[in-house]
N, C-alpha and C positions, 0 to 999 in steps of 0.2 A: 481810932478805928471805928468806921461806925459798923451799927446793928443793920441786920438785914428787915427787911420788912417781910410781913408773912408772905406774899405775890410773890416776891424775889427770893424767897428758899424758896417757895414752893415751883418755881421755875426753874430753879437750879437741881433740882431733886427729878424733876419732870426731862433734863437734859441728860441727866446721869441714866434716869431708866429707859431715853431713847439712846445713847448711848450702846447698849445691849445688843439693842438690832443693829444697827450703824456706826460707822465711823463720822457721817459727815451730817450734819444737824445745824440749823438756823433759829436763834432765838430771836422772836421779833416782839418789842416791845417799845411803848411810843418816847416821842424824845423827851427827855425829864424823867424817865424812868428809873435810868439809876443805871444802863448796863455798865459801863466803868466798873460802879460798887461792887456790880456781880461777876465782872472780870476779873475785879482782885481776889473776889474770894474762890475764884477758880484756880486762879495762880497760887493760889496760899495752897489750897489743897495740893496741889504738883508737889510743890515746895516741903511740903510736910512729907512727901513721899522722896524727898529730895533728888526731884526730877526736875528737867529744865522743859521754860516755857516761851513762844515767842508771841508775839503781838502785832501785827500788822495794823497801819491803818494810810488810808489814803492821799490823805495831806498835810501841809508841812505845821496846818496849826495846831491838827490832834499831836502831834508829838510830845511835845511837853505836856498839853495837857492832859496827856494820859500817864504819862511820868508821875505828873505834879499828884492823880488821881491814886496811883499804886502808893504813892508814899503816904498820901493820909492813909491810908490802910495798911499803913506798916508793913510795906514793901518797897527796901529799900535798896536790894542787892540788884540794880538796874541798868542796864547798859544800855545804847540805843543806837540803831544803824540809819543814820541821815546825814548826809556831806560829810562838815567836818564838824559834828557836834562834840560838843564838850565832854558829853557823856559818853561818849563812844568808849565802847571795854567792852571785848568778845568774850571774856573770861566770866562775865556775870553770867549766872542761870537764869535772870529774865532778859529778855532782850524784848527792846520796843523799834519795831522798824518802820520805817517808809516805804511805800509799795515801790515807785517809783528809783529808789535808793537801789534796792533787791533786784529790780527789774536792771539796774545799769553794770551792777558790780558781777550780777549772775552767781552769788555766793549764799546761801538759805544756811544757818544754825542749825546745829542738832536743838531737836524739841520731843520733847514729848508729849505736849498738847499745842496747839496752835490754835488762836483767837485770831481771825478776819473779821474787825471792826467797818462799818460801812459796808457790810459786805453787798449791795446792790449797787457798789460801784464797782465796775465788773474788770479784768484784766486778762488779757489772753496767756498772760505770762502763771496763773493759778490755775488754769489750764493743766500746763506741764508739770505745773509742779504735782498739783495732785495728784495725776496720774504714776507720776512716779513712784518706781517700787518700793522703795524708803520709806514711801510715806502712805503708803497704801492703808495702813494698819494704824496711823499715828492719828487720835482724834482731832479734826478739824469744826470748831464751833464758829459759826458764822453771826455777828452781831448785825441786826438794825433797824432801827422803825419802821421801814417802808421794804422790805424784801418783794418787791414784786416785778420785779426784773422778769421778761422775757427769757425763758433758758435757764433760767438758777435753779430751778428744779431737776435740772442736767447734769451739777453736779453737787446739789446737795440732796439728799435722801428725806429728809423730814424736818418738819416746822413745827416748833414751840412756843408757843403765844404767853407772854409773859403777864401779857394786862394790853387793855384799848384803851382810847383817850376817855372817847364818852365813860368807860367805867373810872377810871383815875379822874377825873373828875368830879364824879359822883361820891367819889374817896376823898375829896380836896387836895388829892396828890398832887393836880394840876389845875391852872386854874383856869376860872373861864373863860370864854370868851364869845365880845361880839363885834358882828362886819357888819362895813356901811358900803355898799356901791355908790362909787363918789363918782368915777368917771363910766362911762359907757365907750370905749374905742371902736373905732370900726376895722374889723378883722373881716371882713369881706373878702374874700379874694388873696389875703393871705396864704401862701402856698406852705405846705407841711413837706417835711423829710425826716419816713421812720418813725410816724407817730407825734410827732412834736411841731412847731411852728421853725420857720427858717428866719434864724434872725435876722439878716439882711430886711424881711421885711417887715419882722415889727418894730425893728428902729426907725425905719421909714413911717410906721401909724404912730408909736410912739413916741416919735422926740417931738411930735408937734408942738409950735409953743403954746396951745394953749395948755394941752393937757399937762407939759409942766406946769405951768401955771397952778392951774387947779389943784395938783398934790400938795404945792406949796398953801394954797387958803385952805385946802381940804384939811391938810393938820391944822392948820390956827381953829378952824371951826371944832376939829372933832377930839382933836388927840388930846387934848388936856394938860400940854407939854410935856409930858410924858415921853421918857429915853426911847429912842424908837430906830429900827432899821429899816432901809429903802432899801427893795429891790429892785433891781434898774434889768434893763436887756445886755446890755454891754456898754466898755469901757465909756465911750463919748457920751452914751444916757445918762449914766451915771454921774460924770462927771459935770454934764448941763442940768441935774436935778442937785447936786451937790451948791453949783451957784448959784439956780434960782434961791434955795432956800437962804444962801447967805445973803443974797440981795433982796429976802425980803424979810430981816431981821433974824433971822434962826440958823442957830450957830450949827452948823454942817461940818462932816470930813466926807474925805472919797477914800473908796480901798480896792483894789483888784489882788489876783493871784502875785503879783511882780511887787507890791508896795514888801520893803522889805520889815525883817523881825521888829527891828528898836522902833519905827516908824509905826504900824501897829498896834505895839506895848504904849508908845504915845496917845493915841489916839485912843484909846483902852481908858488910858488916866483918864484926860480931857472928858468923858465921853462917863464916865462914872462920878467927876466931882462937878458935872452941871453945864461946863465951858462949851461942851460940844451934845446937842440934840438927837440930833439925827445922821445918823452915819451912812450914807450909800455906799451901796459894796454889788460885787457880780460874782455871785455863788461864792462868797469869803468866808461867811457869816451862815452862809445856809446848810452846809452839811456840818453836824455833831461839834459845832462851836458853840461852848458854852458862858451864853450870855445871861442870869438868872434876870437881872435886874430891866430888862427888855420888856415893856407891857405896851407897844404898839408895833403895828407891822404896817407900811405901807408901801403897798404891795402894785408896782409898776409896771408888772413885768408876764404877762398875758403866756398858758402855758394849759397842754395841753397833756401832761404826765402828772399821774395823781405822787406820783414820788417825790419830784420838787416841791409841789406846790405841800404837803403836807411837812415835809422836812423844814421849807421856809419858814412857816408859818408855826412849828412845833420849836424855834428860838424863842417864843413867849410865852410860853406857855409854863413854862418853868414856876414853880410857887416860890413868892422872894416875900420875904417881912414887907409889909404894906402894900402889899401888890393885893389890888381889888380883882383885878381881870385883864384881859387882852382884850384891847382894840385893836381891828385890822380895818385900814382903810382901803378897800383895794377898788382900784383904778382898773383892774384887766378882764373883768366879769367871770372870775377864773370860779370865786366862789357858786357864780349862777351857773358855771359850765359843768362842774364838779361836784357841785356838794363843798356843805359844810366839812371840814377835816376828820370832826369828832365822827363821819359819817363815812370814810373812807374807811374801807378792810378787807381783809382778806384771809381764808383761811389754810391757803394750801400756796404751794410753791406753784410758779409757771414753769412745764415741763418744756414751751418754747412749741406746742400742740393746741391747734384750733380746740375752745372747748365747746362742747354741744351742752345746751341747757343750765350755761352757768350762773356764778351769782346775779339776782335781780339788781337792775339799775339802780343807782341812789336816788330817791326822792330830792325833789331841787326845792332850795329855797326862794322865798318869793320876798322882791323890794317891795317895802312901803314907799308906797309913791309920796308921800306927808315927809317923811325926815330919812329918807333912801337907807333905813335900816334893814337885813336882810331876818327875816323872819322864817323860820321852820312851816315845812310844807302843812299845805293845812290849815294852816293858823290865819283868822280870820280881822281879827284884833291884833294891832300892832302890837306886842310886846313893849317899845320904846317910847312911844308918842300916844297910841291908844285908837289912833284913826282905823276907823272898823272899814274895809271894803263892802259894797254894795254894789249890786247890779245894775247900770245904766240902757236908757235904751241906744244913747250915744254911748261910741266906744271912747275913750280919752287914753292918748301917748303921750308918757311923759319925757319931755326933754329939759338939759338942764336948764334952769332959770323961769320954765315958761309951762305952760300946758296948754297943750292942744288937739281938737277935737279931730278926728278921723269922720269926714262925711262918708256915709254911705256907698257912693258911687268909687272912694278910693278901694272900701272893702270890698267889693266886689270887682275888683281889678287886679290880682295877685299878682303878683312880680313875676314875669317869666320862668322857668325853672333855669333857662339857659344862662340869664343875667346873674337870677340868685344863689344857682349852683354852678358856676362855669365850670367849676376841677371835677368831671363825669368819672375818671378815676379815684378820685376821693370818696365819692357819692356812692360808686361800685364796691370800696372797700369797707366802707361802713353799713351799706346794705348787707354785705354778706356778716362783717361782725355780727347785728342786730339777728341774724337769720340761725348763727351758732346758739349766740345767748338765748334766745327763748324759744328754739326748738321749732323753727317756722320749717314748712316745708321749702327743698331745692330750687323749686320755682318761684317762691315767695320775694326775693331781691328783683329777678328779673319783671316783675309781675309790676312791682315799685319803679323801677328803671322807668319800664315804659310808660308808666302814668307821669312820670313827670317831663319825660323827653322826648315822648310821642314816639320813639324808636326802639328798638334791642338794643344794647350793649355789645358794642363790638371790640377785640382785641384793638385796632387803632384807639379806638375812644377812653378804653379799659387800661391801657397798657399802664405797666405799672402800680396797680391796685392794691396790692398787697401792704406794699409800704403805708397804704391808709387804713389797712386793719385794725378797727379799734372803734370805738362809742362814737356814736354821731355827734356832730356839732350840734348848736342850739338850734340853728333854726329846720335842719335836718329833724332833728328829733319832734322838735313839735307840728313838723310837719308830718311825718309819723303817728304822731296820736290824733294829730287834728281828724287821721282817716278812719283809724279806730274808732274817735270819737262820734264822727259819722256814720260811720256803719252800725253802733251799738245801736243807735237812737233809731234806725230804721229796723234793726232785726236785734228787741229786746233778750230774744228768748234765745238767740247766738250769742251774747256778749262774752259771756266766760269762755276764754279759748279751753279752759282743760276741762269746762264739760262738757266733751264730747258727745256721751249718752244721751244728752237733753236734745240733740238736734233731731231734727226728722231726718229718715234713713235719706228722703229724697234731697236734704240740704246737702249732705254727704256725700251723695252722688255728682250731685253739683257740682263741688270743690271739686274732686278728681277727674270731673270731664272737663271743665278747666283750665286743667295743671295740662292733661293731654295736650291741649292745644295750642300751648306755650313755645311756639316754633316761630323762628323768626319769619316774618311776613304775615304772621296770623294776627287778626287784630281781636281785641275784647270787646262785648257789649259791656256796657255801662252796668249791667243787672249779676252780668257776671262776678265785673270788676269787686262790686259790692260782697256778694256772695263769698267770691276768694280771701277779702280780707277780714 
């Protein structure tokens, strides 16, 4: 049986006196954490009151290994609802189910506590259940690292934070880690549905052969042959980054949702006594499969939700006897898109409601152009290599293999906005995000609109926008500050937006005469333009 650690009573003490006010509570806590360990000893407590308890979790691999989890904690009276498992016995007081199992059979156990493992994999079938009257009353604990689902605050009531990476790590609970930007893809013109990238077309920028290629020398360079999982986009990625790495000496397997049980437990072996390196998989490996011995990630697989990408990436993170750190090689600029993992958080449930004035952006990290290490904002000296950045009167782009100078005359020829932003609905829903989060005035998107498209934003152009609600892309966003950054340097004494007080009453005025005449066909002076932002 193991011991609790002091973060995990003191989460589980933290759940029991939210508890009081509510029935329905979300413990989030990062992966490596331990919730399993805090699962058993939820179930023990039931069990001591000799109450029954059930377990849900989302896929076919947690099943046992949450079995396997209760029994080292000496819980062994365990039944399980998935196909035709071995375990299956309804007569046990724990019961460990499959969402999907529940969802077909339409048959839910008496419980008197209920554990939703994963719970930001969402199911419209927990819906009904909830709401039904049976269960009205019956606590429902919601487990998982990344709770930040869209709407989950709709039907859980409140959020307990167990521990964050960056502080578990500072605990050596977890261990560190660090990214290399190996590949740079181009997601240009990649189209998004509902927040995330359409696969269709990053298998189309992603299978190119080089960039496999490159994953394959990118580990030989960086990984240190070290056990490692590839995230791919789907099955055919996967399975063409599977071959490149056998045909360029490194022992590979493939895995999807369909490779069956004993097939898996193979490659498990293979893949723990050395025979097999690197295991590509699509999403197999990346929710709550626990791999300790895992201390590279490389990371294929271009992505726009801070939920995968930190769940991916929280497989290595795991502390395992010799494990220095996590390498993640990633190839999709997810980490330049997002932030570092340890840098992702949150501390409140999404009630599925635009928020006004929400948390500030993650500070992004920045490549060393010398050994493409990704270095903490800020930081001026390489961490890894030591090559200090320095101000050029030339600007220099780095590409791979080469470097090359940007003359003059190309800077001052910006890319159209129509070429660089063709998706005007994407561009409309990420103005308006940026406009919630830092509290810009109403007119403040349209204001942006037209500075880059020379027109309003019209319902044809628009349509559809909301599905792109969410953090601007990269080159959005620095396009963004690039304006701020111009505007500070002209009006010192305006830079701080929240010091209002500081401005002259006549700048003030400004702004609001303005905003007035923010009417389609009205166009801006240049002075205005400035002034408004």
């Amino acid at each position: 049986m193991k011991t609790l650690r002091t973060d995990q009573a003191e989460a589980i003490n933290n759940v029991r006196s939210a508890m009081r006010e509510t029935r329905r509570v979300v413990l989030q806590s990062p992966c490596g954490w331990g919730k399993t360990v805090v699962a058993g000893d939820i179930v023990r407590s039931a069990r001591d009151k000799d109450k029954r308890a059930l377990i849900t979790v989302p896929a076919l691999e947690l099943v046992d290994q949450t079995v396997e989890a209760l029994y080292s904690q000496g819980i062994t009276e365990v039944g399980v609802i998935q196909a035709d498992n071995a375990r299956t016995d309804w007569s046990k007081p724990v019961q460990v189910a499959s969402v999907h199992t529940l969802v077909k059979r339409g048959t839910i156990p008496e419980a008197a506590v209920v554990i939703v493992d994963e719970c930001h994999k969402w199911f419209k079938f927990f819906e009904t259940w909830f709401a039904g009257e049976a269960w009205r009353k019956v606590p429902i604990i919601g487990l998982s690292a990344t709770p930040w689902l869209k709407g989950l605050g709709s039907y859980f009531d409140k959020l307990v934070v167990g521990n964050t990476i960056e502080r578990m790590i500072g605990e050596k609970t977890l261990a560190p880690f660090r990214v290399y930007a190996a590949s740079h893809p181009d997601l240009e013109g990649v189209r998004t549905d509902r927040g995330e990238y359409v696969e269709a077309d990053l298998v189309e920028r992603m299978g190119k052969p080089k960039l496999i290629a490159d994953a394959v020398q990118a580990w030989k360079d960086l990984a240190e042959d070290r056990p490692t999982i590839c995230f791919a986009v789907n099955r055919d990625h996967a399975r063409q980054l599977a071959t490149e790495f056998e045909a360029g000496g490194v022992g590979s397997a493939y895995m999807d949702c369909e490779t069956p049980t004993w097939e898996r437990k193979e490659i498990r072996r293979r893949f723990l006594n050395g025979d097999v390196r690197v295991v590509c998989n699509v999403d197999v490996i990346g929710l709550g499969v626990d791999w300790p011995e895992v201390s590279c990630i490389s990371y294929c697989r271009p992505t726009r939700s801070e939920m995968r990408f930190v769940q991916n990436v929280g497989r290595g993170l795991r502390v395992e006897k010799d494990k220095v750190d996590l390498i993640v090689i990633d190839h999709s600029d997810t980490t330049l898109r997002l932030g570092f993992v340890s840098d992702i958080h949150h501390d409140e449930l999404d009630d599925g409601k635009p928020k006004i004035g929400g948390a500030p952006i993650v500070e992004l990290p920045k490549e060393c152009p010398q050994c493409h290490y990704l270095k903490p904002p800020r930081t001026a000296k390489c961490p890894k290599c030591g090559h200090v950045n320095e101000h050029h009167a030339a600007t220099i782009l780095h590409e791979r293999g080469s470097l090359k100078e940007v003359r003059p005359e190309d800077i001052n020829r910006p890319m159209p906005a129509a070429k660089k932003f063709p998706n005007k609905a994407e561009v409309w829903g990420q103005l308006q995000w940026y406009q919630k989060q830092h509290n810009k005035g109403p007119k403040w998107p349209l204001a942006n609109y037209k500075q880059l498209y020379g027109v309003w934003p019209r319902d044809a152009s628009t349509h559809g926008w909301e599905a792109f609600f969410g953090p601007p892309g990269m080159d959005l966003a620095s396009w963004i500050q690039s304006r701020r950054i111009a505007w500070s340097k002209r009006n010192p004494r305006w830079s701080n937006d929240s010091a209002q007080s500081d401005r002259p009453k006549g700048a003030v005025a400004s702004v609001d005469r303005v905003a007035q005449q923010f009417m389609p066909g009205t166009l801006m002076r240049n002075d205005d333009w400035e002034n408004f932002q």
